[in-house]
C-alpha positions as CSV (number, residue, x, y, z in Angstrom):
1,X,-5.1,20.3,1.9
2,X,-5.9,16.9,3.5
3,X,-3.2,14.9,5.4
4,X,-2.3,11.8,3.8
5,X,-2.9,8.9,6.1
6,X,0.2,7.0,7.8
7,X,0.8,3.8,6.1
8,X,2.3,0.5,8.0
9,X,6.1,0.3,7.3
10,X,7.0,-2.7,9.9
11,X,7.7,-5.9,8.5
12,X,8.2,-4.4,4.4
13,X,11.5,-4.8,3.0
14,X,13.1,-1.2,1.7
15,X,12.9,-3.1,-2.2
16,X,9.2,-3.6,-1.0
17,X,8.3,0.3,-0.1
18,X,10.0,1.8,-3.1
19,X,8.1,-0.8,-5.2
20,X,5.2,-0.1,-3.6
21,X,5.9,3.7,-4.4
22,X,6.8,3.5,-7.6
23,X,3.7,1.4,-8.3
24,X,1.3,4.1,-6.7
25,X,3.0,7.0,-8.7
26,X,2.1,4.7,-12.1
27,X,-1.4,4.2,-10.9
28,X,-1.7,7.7,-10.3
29,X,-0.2,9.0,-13.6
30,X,-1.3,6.5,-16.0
31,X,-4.3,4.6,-13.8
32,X,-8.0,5.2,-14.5
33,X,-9.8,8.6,-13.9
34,X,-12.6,8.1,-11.0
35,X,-13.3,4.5,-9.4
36,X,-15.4,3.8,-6.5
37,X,-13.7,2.7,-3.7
38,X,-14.0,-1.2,-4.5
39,X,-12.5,-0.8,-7.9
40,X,-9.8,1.7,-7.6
41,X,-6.3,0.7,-8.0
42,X,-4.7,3.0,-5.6
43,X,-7.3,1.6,-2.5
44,X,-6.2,-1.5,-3.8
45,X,-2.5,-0.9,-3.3
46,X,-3.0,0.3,0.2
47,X,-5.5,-2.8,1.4
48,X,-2.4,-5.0,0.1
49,X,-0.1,-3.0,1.9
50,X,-1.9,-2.8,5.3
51,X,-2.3,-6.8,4.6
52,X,1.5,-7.7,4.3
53,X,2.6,-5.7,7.3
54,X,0.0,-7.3,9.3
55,X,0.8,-10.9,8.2
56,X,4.8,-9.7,8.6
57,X,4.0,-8.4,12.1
58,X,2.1,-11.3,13.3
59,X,4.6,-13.9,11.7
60,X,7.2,-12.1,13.6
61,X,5.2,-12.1,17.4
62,X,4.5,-15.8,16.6
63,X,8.6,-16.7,16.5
């Protein structure tokens, strides 16, 4: 069974996260079959994920 990578948590609100969660268990129940990599919603959800924290963690070593 493959480990599930560590996603960034710094910066997201708790509302955010369990959003974030709930959106990915959707996707996976009711989401399309087999996408590449470019058009799967999952991938997706994780690029915007990794974005916001980034932008959140830089916002906050900028104040």
């Amino acid at each position: 069974m493959a480990q599930s990578e560590k996603l960034p948590t710094a910066g997201l609100s708790i509302a955010y996260r369990i959003g974030w969660q709930f959106r990915r268990v959707l996707f996976t129940l009711f989401g399309p079959a087999q996408l590449g990599a470019q058009s799967d919603p999952i991938e997706r959800l994780k690029t915007e994920r990794r974005r916001k924290s980034a932008a959140a963690v830089r916002a906050r070593s900028t104040d």
